[in-house]
C-alpha positions in Angstrom: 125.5 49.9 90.5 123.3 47.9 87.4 120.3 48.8 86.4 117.4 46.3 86.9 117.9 45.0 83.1 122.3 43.6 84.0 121.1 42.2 87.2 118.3 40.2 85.6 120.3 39.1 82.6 123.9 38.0 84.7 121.2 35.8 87.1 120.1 34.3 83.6 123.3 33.4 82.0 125.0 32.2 85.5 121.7 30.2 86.2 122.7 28.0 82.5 126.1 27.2 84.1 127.6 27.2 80.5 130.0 31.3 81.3 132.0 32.0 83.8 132.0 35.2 85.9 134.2 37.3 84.0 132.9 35.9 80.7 129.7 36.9 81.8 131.1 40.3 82.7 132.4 40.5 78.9 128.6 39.3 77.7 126.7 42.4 79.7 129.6 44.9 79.6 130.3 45.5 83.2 133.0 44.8 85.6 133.6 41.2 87.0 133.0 43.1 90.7 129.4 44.1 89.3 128.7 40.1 88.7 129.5 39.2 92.0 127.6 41.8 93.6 124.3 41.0 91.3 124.7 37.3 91.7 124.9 37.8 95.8 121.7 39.6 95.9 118.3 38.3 95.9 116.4 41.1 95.3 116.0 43.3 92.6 118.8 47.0 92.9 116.8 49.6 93.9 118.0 53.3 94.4 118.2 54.6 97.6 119.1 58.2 98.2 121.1 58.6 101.2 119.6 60.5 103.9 120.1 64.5 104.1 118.7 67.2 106.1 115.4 68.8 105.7 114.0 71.9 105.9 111.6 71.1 108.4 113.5 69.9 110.8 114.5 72.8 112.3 110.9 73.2 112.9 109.7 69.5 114.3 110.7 70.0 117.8 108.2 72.9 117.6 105.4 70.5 115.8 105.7 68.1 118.3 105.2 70.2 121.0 102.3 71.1 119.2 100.8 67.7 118.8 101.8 66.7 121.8 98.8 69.3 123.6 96.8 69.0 120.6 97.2 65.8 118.6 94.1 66.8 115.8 95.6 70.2 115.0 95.5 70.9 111.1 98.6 71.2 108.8 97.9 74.4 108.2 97.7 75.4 111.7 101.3 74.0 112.6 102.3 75.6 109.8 100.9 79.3 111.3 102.3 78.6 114.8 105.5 77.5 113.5 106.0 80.4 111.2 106.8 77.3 108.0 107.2 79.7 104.9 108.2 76.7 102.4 105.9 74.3 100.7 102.5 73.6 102.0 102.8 70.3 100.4 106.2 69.0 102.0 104.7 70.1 105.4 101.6 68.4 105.3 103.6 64.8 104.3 106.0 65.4 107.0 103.0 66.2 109.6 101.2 63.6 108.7 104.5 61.1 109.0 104.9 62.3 112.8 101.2 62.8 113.6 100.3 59.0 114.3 102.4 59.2 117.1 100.7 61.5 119.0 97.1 60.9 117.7 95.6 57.0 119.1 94.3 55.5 116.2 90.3 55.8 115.6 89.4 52.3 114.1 86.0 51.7 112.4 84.7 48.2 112.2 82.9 46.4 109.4 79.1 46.5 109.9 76.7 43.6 109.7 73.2 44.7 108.9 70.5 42.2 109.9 67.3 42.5 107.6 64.5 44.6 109.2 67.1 45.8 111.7 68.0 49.3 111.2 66.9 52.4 108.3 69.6 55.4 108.5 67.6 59.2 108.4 69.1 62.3 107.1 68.0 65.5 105.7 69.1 66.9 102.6 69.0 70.1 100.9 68.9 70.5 97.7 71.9 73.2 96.3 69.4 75.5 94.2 65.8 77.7 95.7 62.5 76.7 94.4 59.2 78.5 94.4 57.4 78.0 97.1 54.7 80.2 96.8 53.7 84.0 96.8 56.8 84.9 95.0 59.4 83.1 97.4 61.9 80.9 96.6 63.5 78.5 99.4 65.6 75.3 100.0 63.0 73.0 102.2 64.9 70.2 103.7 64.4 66.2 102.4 64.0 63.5 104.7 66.3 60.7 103.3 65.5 57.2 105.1 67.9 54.5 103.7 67.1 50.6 104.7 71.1 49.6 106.4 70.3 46.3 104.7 68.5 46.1 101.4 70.0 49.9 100.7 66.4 51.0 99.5 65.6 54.3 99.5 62.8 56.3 100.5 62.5 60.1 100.7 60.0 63.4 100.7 60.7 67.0 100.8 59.0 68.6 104.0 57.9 72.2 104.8 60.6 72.5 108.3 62.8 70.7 110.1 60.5 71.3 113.0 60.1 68.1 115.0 55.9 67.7 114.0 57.1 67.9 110.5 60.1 65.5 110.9 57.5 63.3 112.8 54.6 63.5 110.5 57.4 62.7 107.4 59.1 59.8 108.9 55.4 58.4 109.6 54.1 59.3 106.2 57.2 57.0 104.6 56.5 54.2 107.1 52.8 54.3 106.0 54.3 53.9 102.5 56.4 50.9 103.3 53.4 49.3 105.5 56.0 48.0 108.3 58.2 49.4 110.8 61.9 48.7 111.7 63.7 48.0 115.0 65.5 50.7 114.7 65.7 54.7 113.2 69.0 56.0 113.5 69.8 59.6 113.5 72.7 62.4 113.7 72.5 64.7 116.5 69.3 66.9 114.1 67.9 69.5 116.8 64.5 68.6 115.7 65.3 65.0 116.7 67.5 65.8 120.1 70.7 66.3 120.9 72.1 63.3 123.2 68.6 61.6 123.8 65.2 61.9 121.9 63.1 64.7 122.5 59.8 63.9 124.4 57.5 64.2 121.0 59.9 61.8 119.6 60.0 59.6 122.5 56.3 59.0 122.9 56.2 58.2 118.7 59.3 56.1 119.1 56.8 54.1 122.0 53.8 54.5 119.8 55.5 52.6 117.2 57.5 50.2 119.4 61.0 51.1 117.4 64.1 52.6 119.6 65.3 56.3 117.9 69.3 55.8 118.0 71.2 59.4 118.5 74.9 59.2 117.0 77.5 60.5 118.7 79.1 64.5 117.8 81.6 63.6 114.3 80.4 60.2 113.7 79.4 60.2 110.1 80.6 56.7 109.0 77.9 55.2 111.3 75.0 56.5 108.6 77.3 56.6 105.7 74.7 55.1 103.6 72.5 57.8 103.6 75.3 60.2 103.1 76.0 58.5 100.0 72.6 58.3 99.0 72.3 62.3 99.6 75.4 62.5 97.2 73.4 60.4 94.7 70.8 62.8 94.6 72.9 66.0 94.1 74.8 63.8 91.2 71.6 61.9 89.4 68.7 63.5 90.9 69.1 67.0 90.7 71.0 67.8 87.5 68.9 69.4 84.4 65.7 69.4 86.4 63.1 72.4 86.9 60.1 72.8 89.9 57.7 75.0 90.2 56.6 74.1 93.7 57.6 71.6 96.7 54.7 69.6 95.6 56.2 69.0 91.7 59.3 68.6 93.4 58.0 65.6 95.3 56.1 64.6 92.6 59.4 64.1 90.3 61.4 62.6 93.2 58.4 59.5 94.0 58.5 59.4 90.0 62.6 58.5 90.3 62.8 56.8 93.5 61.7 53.2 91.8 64.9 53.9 88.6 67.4 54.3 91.7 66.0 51.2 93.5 66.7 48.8 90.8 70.4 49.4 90.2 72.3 46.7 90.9 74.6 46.8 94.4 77.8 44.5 93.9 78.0 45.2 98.1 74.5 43.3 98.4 74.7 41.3 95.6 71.1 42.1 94.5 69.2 45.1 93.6 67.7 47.4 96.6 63.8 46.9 95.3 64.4 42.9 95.2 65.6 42.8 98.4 63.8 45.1 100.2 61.1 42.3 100.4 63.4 40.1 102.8 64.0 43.5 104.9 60.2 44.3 105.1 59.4 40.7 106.1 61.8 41.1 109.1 59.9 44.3 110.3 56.4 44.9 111.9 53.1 45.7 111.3 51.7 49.3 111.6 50.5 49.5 114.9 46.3 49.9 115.3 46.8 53.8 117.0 48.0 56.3 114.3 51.1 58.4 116.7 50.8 62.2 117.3 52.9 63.5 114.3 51.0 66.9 114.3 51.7 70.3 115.3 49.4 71.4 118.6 48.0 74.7 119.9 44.9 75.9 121.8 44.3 79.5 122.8 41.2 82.2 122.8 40.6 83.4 119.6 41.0 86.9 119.4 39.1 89.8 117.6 41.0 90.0 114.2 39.9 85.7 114.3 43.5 84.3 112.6 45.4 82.2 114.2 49.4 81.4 113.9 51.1 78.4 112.8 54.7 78.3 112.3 55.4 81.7 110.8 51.9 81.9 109.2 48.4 83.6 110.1 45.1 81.5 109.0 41.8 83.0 109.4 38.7 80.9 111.6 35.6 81.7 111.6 34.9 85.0 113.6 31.9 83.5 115.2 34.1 82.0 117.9 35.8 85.1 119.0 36.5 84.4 122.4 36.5 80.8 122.5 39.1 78.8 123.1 40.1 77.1 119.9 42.4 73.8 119.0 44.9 74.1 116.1 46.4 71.5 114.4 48.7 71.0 111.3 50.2 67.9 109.3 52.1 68.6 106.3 49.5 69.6 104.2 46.6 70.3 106.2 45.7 73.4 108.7 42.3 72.6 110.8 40.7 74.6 113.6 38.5 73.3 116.0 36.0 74.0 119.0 34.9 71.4 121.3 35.3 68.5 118.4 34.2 70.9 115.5 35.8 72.2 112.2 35.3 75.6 112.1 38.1 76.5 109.9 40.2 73.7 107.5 42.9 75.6 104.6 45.9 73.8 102.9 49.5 74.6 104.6 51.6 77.2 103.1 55.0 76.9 102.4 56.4 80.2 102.0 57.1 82.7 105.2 55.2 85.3 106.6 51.8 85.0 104.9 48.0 85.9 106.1 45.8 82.9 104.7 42.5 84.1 104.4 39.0 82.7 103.8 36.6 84.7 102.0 33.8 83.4 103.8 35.4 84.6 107.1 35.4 88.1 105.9 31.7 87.9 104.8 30.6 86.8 108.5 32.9 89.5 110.0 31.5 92.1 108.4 28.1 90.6 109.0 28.2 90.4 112.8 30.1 93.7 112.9 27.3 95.3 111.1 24.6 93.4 113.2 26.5 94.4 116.2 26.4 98.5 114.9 22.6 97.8 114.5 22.0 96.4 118.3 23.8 99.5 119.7 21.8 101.8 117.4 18.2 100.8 118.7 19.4 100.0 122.3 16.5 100.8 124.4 16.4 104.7 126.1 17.3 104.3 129.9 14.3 106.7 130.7 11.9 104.1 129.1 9.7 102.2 132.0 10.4 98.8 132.7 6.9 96.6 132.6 6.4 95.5 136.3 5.0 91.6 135.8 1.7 90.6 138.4 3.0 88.7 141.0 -0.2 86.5 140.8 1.3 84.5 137.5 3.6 83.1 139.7 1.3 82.2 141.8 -0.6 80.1 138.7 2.9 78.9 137.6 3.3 76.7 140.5 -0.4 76.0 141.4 -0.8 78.1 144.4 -4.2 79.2 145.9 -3.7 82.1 148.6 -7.1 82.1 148.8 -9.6 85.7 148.9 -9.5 86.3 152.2 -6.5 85.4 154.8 -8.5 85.7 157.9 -9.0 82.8 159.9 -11.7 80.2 158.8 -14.8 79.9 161.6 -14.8 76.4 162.4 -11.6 74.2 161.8 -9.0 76.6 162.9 -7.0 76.4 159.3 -6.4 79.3 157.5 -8.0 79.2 153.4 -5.5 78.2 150.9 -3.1 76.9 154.0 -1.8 73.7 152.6 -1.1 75.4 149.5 1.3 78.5 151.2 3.4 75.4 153.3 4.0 73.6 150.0 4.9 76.5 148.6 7.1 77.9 151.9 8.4 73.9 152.2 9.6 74.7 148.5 10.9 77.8 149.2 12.9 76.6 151.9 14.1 73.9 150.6 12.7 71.6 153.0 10.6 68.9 151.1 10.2 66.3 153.8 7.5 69.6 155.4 5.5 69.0 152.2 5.7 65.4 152.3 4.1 65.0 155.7 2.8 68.0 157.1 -1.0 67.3 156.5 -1.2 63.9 158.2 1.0 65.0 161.5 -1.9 67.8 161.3 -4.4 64.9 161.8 -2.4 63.6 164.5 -2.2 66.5 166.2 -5.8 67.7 165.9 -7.0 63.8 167.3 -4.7 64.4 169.9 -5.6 67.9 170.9 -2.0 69.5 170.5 -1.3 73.1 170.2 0.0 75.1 167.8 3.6 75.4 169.3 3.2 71.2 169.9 2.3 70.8 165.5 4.6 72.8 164.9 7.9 70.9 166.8 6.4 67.6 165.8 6.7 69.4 161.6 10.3 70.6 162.9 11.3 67.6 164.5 10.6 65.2 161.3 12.6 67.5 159.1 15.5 67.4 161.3 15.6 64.0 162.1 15.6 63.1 158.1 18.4 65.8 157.5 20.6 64.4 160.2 19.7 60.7 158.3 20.5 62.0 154.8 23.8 64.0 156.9 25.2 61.0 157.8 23.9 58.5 154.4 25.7 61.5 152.6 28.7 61.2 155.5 28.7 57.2 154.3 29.0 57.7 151.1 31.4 60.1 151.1 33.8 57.6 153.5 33.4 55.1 150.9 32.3 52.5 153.7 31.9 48.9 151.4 28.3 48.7 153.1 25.7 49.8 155.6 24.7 48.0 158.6 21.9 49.1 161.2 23.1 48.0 164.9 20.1 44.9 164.8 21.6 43.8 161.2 25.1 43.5 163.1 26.6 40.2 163.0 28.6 39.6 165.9 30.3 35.9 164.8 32.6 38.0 162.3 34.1 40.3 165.1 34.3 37.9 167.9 36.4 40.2 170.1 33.5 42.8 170.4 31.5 43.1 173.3 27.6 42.2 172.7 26.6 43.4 176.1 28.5 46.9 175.5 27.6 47.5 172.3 24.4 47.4 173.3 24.8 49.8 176.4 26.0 52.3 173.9 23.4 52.1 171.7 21.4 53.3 174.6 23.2 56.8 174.7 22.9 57.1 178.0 27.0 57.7 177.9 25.9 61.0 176.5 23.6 62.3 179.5 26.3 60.8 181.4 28.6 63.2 180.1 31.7 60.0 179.5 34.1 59.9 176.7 33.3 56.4 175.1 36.3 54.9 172.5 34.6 52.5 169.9 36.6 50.2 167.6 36.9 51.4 164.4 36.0 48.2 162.8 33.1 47.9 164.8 32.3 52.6 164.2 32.2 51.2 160.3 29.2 49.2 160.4 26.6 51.1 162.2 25.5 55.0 162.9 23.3 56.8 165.2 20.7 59.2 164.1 18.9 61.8 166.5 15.7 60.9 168.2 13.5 63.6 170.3 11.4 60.6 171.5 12.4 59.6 175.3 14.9 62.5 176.5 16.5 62.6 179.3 14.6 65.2 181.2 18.2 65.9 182.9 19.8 67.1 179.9 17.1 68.4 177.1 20.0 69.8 175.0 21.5 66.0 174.3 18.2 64.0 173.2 18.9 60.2 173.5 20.2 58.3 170.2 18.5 55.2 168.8 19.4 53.1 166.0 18.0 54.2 162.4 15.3 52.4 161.6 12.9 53.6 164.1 10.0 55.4 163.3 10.4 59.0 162.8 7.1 59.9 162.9 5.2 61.4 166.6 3.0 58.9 167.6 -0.3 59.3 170.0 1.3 58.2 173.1 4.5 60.9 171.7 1.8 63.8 171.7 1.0 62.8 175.1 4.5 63.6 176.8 5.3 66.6 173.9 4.3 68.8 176.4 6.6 67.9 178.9 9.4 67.8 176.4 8.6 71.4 175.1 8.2 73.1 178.6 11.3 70.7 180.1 9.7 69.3 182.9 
């Protein structure tokens, strides 16, 4: 067989047409055979081994088996079921020659990123601890958010990855950028939610008016840009630098964040900070309501007065043992309040397991706790007398005159100081409308010559009849009827079905001496109501006094005094 160098030069020489074969075969030094076989082939000799057996075919019907149940089973797996012993090298090439057979193909598409569209999140740790206070040292994640089409960067280390702080971060970095995407797309982060949003995250996704897009389990090309952008911070960020707390560390990174923005992306053509303006154009305003981005407690504050956020205690006030308290925390910020109030603010720790204390909190402890030792010291003796008060203050208090001596007066028949004692009594029972109108029903019944027994039911009746009237206002109102009608403000044209003549029977009540069931409308029960009346009973049935529209005077008048005998003795 020739080499690469005869084939190329016989095709030259026989190409001038000036040498034969075999003279050409004399010019390159090879057989006349060799000419032929060069000049009939168009493409360049290549060597080709001839096909022998491998050492790992004795063990592919055993892969394939493999595959076939599992098609995603690593090399190194086979090679373990299997029992392979030779090269770990020559088995992986020959798995992965066989494994696209068994495995369907997993393609990925090019992306087109409309500006203002979409910003990939991720968190990032950083590989070495920093101080983070009291002598502790931790890696606190970093909330990477990448714009998918300007590739601009934004980013801030946070004290969890607890979903207030994810929440307060992401909305700390769109208050930096003053506009809001379409779109925040995450990775299946726990303090984000697995498969769909949690509900925090749901109710700040509709705050803002932006959808919060879960990937799928093993789908890391779908964000790839800010995995390569938490690559760039390990490789350009990170190396040669020193922080003595997450604050210097954010610090440094807002002080870097505008050299990474202005390299040049041959994928965008442009730089990320030039063309972040087109991609912030495209998004939205801050909305006018600030979302709930912070961490939320209440409970009764008990007698050591600290309270627990996260994995931290913070003292409050110990004035407001007891009380129910609210607690809230951003990322920098711990506040305690009562009904509206700061009683207790101090700046969020970092490190684990602390007890954040205010001096001033431990001055007031000690001072009610040494008021309180006082109080129990010069608690009164329970042999000491209690001072009995004169009952007669009372009497001054509310302007009552008993009079000196209760026996009856000689010549009008009222007791001294009367008026006064049935205010007072009225009062007492909680019957005003006695008050109101006991003294001129006492003129009425003196002019007419009743008795005791006949004052004293005309007093009675007036207070019932206006408590069965309040009853039923109170009855209205608590229906919820549109209005009130009397039976003589009823207008009949609106409900022409409705009987005038029977209506008007039953406003009589005689149905009630009659002893008949009666069945009003219910449109027509809605506009009017019947109060008690003890003026013309029935003298049949004295337990059922007649009804009579409201509006009718409640008040006994001569000709009533005149037949209240009758009515009281039931003849």
């Amino acid at each position: 067989m020739s080499n690469l160098d005869d084939w190329a030069e016989i095709r030259h020489l026989f190409s001038t047409g000036k040498h034969s074969k075999r003279e050409i075969g004399r010019i390159v030094g090879v057989s006349r055979g060799t000419v032929e076989r060069a000049l009939e082939s168009d493409r360049a000799p290549k060597y080709q081994r001839a096909p022998g057996v491998s050492s790992f075919d004795a063990f592919a019907p055993r892969v394939r088996e493999l595959l076939v149940k599992t098609p995603t089973m690593p090399a190194a797996t086979l090679a373990e079921r299997v029992g392979w012993s030779g090269s770990a090298s020559l088995f992986r090439a020959k798995v992965a020659a066989i494994r696209p057979e068994y495995a369907p193909p997993d393609p990925a598409d090019r992306l087109v990123h409309e500006p203002g569209f979409q910003v990939q999140c991720d968190l990032w740790f950083p590989h070495d601890p920093l101080p983070v206070g009291e002598g502790q040292t931790d890696t606190p994640p970093v909330l990477v958010m990448t714009s998918a089409f300007s590739g601009f960067i934004q980013a801030r280390m946070l004290p969890s990855r607890t979903t207030p702080d994810l929440l307060g971060g992401m909305w700390t970095l769109l208050q930096d950028a003053q506009a809001v995407p379409s779109r925040l797309l995450w990775d299946n982060e726990s303090g984000i939610g697995r498969r769909r949003p949690t509900e925090p995250v749901a109710a700040f996704a509709g705050s803002l008016g932006l959808e919060v897009k879960l990937l799928p389990p093993r789908d890391p090309e779908s964000k790839g840009m800010v995995e390569r952008m938490n690559r760039f911070f390990r490789q350009r960020f990170m190396p040669g630098r020193d922080f003595r707390s997450p604050g210097d560390f954010n610090g440094q990174l807002e002080d870097w964040l505008p050299t990474a923005n202005h390299r040049y992306s041959r994928s965008r053509h442009g730089r990320p900070d030039e063309l972040i303006v087109l991609d912030r154009e495209r998004m939205r305003e801050l909305p006018p309501v600030t979302p709930d981005t912070v961490f939320r407690n209440a409970g009764r504050l008990p007698r050591d007065y600290y309270v627990r956020v996260f994995s931290n205690d913070y003292s409050v006030d110990p004035s407001f043992i007891g009380r129910i308290v609210d607690v809230t925390a951003d990322l920098d910020t711990v506040r305690v309040t009562h009904d509206g109030v700061i009683i207790a603010t101090h700046v969020r720790a970092w490190a684990r397991h602390l007890v954040v204390t205010d001096p001033a909190h431990v001055a007031r402890a000690a001072e009610m706790r040494r008021d309180f030792r006082t109080q129990r010291v010069r608690r009164p003796e329970p042999e000491e007398a209690v001072q009995i008060r004169d009952l007669a203050a009372y009497d001054e208090i509310f302007g009552i005159d008993l009079g000196q001596d209760p026996a009856r007066a000689a010549g009008d028949g009222v007791m001294t100081g009367t008026p006064s004692q049935i205010e007072y009594y009225a009062r007492a029972l909680r019957a005003p409308r006695i008050s109101d109108g006991f003294r001129r029903l006492g003129d009425q019944a003196r002019d007419a010559g009743g008795s005791h027994e006949e004052y004293l039911a005309a007093v009675l009746s007036r207070e019932v009849s206006e408590r069965e009237a309040s009853g039923a206002a109170t009855r209205i109102k608590a229906a919820r009827f549109p209005a009130h009608k009397d039976l003589e403000e009823f207008n009949f044209d609106h409900q022409p079905s409705a009987d005038r003549n029977l209506i008007a029977h039953l406003g009589t009540s005689v149905f009630l001496s009659e002893a008949k069931n009666v069945v009003s409308d219910a449109g027509i029960r809605d506009e009017f109501q019947w109060l008690l009346s003890v003026e013309d009973a029935d003298p049949a049935d004295t337990g059922h006094p007649r009804r009579r529209p409201r509006g009718s005077a409640h008040g006994m008048t001569e000709q009533g005094w005149g037949k209240l005998p009758q009515l009281l003795s039931g003849s």
